[in-house]
C-alpha positions in Angstrom: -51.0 67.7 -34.8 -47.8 68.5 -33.0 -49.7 68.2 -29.6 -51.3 64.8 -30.4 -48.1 63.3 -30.9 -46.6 64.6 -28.2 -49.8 63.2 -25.8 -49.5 59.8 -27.6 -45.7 59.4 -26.9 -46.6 60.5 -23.1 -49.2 57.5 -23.0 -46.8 55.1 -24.5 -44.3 55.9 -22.1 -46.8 55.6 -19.4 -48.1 52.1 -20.3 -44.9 51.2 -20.4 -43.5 52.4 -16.8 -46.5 51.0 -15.7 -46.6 47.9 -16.7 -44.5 44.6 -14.9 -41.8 43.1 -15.7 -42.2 39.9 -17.5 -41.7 37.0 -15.5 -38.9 35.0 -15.1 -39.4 31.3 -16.9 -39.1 28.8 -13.9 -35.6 26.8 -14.1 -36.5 23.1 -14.9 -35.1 20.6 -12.3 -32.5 19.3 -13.8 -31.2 22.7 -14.3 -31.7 23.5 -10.6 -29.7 20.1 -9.8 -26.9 21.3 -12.0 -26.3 24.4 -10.5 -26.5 22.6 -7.2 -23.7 20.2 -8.3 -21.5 23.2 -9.8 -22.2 25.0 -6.4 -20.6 21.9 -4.7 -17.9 21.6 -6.6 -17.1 25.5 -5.8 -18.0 25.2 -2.0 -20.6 27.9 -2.5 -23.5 26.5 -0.8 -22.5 25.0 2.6 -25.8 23.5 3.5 -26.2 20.8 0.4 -25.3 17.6 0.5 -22.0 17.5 -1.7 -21.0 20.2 1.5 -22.4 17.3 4.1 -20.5 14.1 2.3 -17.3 16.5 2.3 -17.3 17.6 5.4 -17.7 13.7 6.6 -14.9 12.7 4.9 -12.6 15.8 6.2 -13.6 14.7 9.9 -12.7 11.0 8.7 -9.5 12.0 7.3 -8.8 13.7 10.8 -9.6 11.2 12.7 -7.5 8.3 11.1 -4.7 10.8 11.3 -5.4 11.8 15.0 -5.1 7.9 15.2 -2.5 7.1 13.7 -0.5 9.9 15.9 -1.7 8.2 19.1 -0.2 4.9 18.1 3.1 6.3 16.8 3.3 8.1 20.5 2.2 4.6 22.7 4.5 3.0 20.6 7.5 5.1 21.2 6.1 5.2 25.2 6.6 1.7 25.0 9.7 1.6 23.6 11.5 4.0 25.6 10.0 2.2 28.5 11.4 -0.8 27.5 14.5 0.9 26.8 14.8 1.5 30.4 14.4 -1.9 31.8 17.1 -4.3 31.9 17.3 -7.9 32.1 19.9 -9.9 33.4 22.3 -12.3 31.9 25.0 -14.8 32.7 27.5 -16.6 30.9 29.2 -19.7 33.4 30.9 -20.8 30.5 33.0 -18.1 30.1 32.8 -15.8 33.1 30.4 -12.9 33.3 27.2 -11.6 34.0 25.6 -7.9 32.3 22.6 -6.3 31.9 20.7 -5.1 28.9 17.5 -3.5 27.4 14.8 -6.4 28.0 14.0 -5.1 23.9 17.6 -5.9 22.5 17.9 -9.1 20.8 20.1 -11.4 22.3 21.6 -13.3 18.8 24.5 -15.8 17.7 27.4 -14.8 15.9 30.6 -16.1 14.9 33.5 -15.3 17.1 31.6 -13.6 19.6 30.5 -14.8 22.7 27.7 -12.4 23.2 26.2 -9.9 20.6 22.9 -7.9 21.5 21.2 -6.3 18.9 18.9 -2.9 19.1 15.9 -2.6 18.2 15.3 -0.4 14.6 14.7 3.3 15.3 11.7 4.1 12.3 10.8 2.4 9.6 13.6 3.5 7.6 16.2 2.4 9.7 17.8 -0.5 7.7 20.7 -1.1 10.6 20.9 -2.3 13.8 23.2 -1.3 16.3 24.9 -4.2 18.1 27.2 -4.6 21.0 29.4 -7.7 21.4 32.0 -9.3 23.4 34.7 -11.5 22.7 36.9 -13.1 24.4 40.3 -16.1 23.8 42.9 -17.2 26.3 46.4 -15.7 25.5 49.7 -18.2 24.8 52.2 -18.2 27.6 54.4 -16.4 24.8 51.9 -13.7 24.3 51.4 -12.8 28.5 54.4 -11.7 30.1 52.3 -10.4 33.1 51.6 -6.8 32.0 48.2 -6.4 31.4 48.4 -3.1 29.4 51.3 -4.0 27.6 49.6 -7.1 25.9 45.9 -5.3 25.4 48.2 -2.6 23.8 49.5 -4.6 21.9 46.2 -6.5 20.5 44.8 -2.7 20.1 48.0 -2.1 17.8 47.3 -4.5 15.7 43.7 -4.2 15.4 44.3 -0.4 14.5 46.8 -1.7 11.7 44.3 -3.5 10.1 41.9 -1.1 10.4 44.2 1.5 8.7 44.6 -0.5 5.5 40.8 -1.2 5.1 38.9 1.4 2.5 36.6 3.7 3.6 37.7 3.9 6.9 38.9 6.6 9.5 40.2 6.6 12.9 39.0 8.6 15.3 40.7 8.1 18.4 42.8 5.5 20.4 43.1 6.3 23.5 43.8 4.4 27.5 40.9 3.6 29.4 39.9 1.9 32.4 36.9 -1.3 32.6 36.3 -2.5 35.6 39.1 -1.1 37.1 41.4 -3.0 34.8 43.5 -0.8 31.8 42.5 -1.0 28.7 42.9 0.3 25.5 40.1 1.7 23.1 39.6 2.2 19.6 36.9 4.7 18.1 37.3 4.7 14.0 34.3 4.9 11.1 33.5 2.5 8.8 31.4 1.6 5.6 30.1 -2.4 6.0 29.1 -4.5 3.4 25.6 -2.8 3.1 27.3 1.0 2.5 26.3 2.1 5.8 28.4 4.2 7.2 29.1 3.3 11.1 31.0 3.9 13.8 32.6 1.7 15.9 34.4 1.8 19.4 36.8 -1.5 20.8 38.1 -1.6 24.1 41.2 -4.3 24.2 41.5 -5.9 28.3 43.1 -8.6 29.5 41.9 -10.7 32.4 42.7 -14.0 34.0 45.4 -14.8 31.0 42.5 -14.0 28.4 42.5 -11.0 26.0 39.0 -9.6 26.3 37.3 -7.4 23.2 34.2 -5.2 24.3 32.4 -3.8 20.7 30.2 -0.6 19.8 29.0 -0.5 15.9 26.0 1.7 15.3 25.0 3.7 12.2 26.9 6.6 12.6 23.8 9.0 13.0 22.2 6.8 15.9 26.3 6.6 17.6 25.2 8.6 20.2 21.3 8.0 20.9 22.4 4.5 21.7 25.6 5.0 23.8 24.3 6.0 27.1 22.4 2.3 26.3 25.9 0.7 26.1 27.7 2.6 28.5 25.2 1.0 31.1 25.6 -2.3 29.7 29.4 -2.3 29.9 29.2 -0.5 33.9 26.7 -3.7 34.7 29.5 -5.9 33.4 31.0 -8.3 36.1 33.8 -11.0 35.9 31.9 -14.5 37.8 33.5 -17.7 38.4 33.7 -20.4 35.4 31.3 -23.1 36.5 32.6 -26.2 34.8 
């Protein structure tokens, strides 16, 4: 009895070895289009379409930016090229002639007689940096023949005033030559009426009887990318003949 047991148990065992595995049930379609979605979401399958549309919209992204960086370059080619060509200008009227960037804006303002205005830098440049000139003849009383003495003289005053507005430093005032003529210059900061911060240089001549202001205000991070700019404005400088 022992024995047959032991021989059924073996067959059992045997049937069972030998027979398959039972197959799989088939995934429906929908099922099959789920996984497919979840496999896109998870970047697992790269050759589906979710991969495809993603990729498209990388190599989109790419471009624009690739773009967008050729413009910002041509642009600032443009401008730096511009930068570097100057355009002539005279004043009959009141005796001189210059140069300056052909993309500064030549503008109006009160008690100057000329006033150029940069360009802005980027977008978030809110101030533009400006050079001007002004210029009034001098009372009998106020020339006694000394050139230096009288621009000295305006330059004190000027740095008086200065001195008692807020928010202000002086940097320097110091001699100086334009145009072969002495001169006295002023370099202090300021805050205008905006809150930027900006620094400013004056230089205080006198020539033919008149009492001649030259004027650098910039923001007072962009002082010196602008002042080799001015510097070439103020060496292009010339006195002319008044033409009445």
């Amino acid at each position: 009895m022992r024995r047959v047991r032991q021989q059924c148990g073996a067959l059992a065992k045997y049937r069972s070895e030998a027979q398959p595995a039972a197959r799989r049930p088939e995934r429906s379609e929908g099922h099959a289009q789920k996984n497919n979605y979840q496999s896109c979401l998870l970047n697992l399958s790269p050759t589906n379409s979710c991969y495809a549309q993603k990729h498209y919209f990388c190599s989109m992204k790419k471009s624009n930016t690739s773009v967008l960086l050729l413009v910002f370059w041509l642009g600032l080619l443009y401008s730096t090229a511009a930068q570097d060509k100057f355009e002539d200008y005279t004043d009959d009227k009141h005796g001189f002639s210059l140069k300056y960037p052909t993309n500064w804006q030549i503008i109006h303002m009160h008690g100057y007689i000329w006033t150029a205005r940069s360009e802005l830098m980027n977008i978030k440049d809110k101030f533009e940096d400006m050079v001007q000139i002004s210029t009034h003849s001098l009372h009998p009383s106020e020339y006694n023949g000394r050139e230096f003495d009288v621009a000295n003289l305006y330059a004190r005053k000027k740095l008086a005033a200065i001195e008692k507005m807020p928010n202000t430093k002086v940097l320097a005032i110091e001699k100086a030559l334009f145009k072969d003529i002495p001169a006295v210059r002023i370099i202090y900061l300021a805050k205008n009426k905006t809150g930027h911060e900006v620094k400013c240089s004056e230089l205080y001549a006198v020539k033919n009887k008149k009492i001649w202001t030259f004027s650098y205000i910039a923001c007072r991070e962009d002082y010196d990318h602008w002042l080799p700019y001015v510097e070439k404005i103020w060496d292009s400088f010339k006195f002319i003949a008044i033409k009445k």
